[in-house]
C-alpha positions in Angstrom: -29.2 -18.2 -12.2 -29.0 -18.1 -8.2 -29.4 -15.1 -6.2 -26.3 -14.0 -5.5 -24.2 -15.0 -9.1 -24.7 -12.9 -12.2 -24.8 -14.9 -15.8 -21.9 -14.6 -18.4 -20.7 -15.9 -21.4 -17.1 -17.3 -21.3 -14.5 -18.3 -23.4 -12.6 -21.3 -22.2 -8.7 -21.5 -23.6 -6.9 -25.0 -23.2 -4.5 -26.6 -25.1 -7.0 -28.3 -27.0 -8.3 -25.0 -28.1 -11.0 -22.7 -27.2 -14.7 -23.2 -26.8 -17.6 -21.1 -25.3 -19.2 -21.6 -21.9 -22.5 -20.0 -20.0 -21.2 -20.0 -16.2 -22.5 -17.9 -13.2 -20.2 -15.4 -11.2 -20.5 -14.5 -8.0 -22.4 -11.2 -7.4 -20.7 -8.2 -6.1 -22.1 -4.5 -5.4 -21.6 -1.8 -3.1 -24.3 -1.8 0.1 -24.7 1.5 2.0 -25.9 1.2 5.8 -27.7 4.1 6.7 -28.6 5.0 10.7 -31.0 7.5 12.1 -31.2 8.9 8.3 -27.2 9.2 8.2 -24.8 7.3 6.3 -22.6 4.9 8.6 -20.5 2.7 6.0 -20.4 1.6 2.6 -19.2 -1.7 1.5 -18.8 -4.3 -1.0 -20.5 -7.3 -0.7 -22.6 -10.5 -2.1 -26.1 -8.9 -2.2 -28.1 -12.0 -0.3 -29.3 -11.2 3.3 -28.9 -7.6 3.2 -30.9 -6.5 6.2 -29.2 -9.2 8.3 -25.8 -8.0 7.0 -26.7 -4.4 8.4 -27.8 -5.6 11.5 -25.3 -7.7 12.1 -22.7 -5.1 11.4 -23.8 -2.7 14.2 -24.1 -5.8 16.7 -20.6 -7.1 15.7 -19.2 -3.4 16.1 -21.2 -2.9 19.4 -23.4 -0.3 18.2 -26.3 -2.1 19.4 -26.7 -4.8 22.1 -29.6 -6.5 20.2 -32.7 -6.4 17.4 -34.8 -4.9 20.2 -32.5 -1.7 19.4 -33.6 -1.8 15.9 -37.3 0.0 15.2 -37.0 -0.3 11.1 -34.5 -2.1 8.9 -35.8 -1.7 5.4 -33.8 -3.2 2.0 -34.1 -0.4 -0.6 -35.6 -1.7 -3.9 -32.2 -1.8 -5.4 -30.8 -4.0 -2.7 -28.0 -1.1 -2.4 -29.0 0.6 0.7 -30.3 -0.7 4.0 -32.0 2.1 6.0 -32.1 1.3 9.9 -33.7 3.4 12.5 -32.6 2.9 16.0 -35.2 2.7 19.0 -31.4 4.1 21.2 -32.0 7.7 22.5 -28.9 10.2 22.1 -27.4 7.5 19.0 -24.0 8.7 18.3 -22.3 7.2 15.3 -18.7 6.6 15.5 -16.2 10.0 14.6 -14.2 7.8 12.1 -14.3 4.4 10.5 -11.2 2.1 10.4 -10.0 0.4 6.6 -9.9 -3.7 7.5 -8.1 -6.2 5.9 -11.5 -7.5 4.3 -11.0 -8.9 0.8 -14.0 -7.1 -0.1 -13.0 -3.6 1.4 -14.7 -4.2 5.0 -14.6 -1.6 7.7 -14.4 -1.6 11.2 -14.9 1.6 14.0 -13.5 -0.6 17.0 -9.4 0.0 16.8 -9.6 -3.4 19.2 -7.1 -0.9 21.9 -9.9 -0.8 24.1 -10.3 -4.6 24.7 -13.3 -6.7 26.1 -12.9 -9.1 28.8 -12.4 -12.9 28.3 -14.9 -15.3 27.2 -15.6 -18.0 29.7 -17.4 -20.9 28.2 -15.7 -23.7 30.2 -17.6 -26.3 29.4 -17.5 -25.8 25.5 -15.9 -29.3 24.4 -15.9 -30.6 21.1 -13.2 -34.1 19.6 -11.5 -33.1 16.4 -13.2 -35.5 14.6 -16.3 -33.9 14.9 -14.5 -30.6 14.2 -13.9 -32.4 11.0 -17.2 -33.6 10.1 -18.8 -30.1 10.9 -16.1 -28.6 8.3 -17.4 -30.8 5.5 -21.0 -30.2 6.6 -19.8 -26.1 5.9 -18.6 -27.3 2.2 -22.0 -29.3 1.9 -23.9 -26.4 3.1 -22.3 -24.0 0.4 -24.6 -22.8 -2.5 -22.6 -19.7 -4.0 -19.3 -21.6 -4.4 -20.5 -24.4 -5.9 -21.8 -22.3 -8.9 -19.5 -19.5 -9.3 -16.7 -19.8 -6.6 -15.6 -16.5 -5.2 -17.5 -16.8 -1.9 -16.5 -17.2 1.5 -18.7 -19.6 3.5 -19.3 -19.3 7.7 -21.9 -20.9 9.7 -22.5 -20.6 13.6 -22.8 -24.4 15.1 -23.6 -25.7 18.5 -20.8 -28.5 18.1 -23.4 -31.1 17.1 -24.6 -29.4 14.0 -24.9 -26.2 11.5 -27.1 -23.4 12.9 -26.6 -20.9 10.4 -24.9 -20.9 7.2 -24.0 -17.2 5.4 -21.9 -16.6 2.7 -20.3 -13.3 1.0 -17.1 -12.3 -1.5 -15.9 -10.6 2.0 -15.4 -13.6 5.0 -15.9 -10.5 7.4 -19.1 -10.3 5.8 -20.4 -13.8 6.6 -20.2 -13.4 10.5 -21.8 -9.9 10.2 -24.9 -11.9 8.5 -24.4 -14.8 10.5 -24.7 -12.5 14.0 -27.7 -10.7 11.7 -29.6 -14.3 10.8 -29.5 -15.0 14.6 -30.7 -11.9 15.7 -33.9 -12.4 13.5 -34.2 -15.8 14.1 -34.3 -15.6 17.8 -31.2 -17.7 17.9 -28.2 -17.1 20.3 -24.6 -16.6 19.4 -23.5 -17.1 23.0 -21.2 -20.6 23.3 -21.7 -21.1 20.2 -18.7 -21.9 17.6 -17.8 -20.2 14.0 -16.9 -22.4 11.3 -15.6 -20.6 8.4 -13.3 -20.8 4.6 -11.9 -18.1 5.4 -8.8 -16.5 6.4 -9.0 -15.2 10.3 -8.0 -11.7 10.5 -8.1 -9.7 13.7 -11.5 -7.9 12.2 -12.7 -11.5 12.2 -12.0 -12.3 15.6 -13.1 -9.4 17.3 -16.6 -10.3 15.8 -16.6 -13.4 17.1 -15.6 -12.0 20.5 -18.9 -9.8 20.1 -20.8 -12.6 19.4 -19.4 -14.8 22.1 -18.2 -17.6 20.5 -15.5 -19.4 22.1 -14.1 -21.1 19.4 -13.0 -19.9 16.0 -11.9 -22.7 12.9 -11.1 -22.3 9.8 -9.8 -24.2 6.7 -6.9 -21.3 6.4 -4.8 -19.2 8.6 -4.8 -17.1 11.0 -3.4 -13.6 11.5 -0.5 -13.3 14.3 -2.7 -10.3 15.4 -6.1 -12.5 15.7 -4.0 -15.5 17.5 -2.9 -12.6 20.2 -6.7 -11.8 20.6 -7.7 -15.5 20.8 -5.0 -15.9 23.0 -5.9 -12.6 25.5 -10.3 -13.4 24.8 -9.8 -17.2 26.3 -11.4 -17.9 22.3 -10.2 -21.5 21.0 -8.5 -20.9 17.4 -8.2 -23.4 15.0 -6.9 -23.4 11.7 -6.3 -25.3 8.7 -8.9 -27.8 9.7 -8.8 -30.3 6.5 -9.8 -33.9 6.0 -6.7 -35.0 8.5 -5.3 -32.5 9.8 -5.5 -29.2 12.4 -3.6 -26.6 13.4 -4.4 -25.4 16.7 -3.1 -21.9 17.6 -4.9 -20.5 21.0 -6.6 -22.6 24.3 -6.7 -26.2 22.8 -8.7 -27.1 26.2 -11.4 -27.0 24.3 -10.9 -29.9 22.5 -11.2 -33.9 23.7 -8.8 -36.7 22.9 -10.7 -38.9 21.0 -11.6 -41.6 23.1 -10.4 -40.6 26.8 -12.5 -37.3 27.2 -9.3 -36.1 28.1 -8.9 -32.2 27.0 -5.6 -31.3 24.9 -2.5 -29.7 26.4 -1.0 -26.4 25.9 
């Protein structure tokens, strides 16, 4: 059994009959984030990189501009509660949280009314075909699914390979532990890309806005709210990226004609 996925016994029904089955599900339990000794949020999630996940959440949410803003993160023994104290003088948490569309019961404080100026990252360029082959690297890269299925996959890339690779029941999850991972690992977000399995709310894309990624693809589909954030942030979006296929919905300048250099038209 893998971190993350929880054994079972299983009874498998076809119509050749029944049998039994030992089979590995994919972990979910609530984690608390606690700041300054006060509760902030509690959410469901795939307890693996906990600390980053909590860290991650208050840079996506813009709580914190970076780790250096972080004295203590500490993991509780039962991996439920992260306790973070904040080297920020006069910290005020935000009045109310916001319910997202998260399939594991995310939350959000930024109402996205108040929005941030557009990315710029002109010279981000990347041919579909190696969009393609950094999709099936994201598959390849997948441990949780594999085993138990259930898990939404997302890894930060620099166009020529995977950086980071997180994975969670909740997709908004992954790119708060993907924005975490980076920040401990001394890695940067900025003009960087987000590959990810998962559908691309407007929750989704407001953390990659925070993390200054200009482009966003994912094997699904996007929301019509996160297209008209992609569209307003100057953030490529791409969706249903499979084995021969794209969907472009938001500034395909970003990516080259194979073979002429040549960016795509609107």
């Amino acid at each position: 059994m893998r971190k993350g996925t929880v054994a079972a016994k299983l009874i498998v029904l076809t119509h050749q009959g029944q049998e039994t089955a030992d089979a590995d599900v994919i972990e979910e339990q609530p984690l608390s984030i606690y700041v300054n000794g006060a509760e902030l949020a509690t959410m469901m999630c795939t307890p693996v990189h906990q600390e980053a996940m909590a860290v991650g959440f208050l840079l996506n949410e813009g709580l914190i501009n970076s780790l250096d803003d972080v004295g203590v993160a500490h993991l509780c023994a039962e991996g439920t509660c992260v306790d973070i104290w904040l080297n920020v003088p006069g910290f005020k948490p935000p009045r109310r949280p916001i319910l997202t569309s998260s399939c594991a019961g995310g939350v959000t404080f930024d109402d996205l009314t108040h929005l941030l100026p557009p990315l710029r990252y002109d010279s981000v360029r990347i041919t579909p075909d190696r969009l393609h082959k950094l999709m099936g690297d994201l598959y390849r890269a997948a441990v949780l699914h594999p085993l138990a299925g259930g898990a939404h996959t997302s890894a930060l890339s620099d166009c020529a390979a995977l950086l980071l690779v997180a994975e969670d029941i909740g997709r908004n999850n992954t790119l708060d532990k993907l924005h975490g991972l980076a920040a401990q690992q001394g890695i940067a977000t900025q003009g960087n890309i987000i590959l990810t399995t998962g559908r691309v709310s407007s929750e989704m894309m407001g953390k990659a806005r925070r993390m200054e990624t200009p482009l966003v693809c994912s094997r699904t589909s996007p929301t019509s709210l996160s297209v008209r954030l992609a569209k307003l942030w100057n953030i490529t979006l791409v969706g249903y990226l499979r084995a021969d296929s794209m969907t472009i919905y938001a500034h395909p300048e970003r990516l080259v004609v194979e073979g002429k250099g040549e960016s795509l038209e609107s």
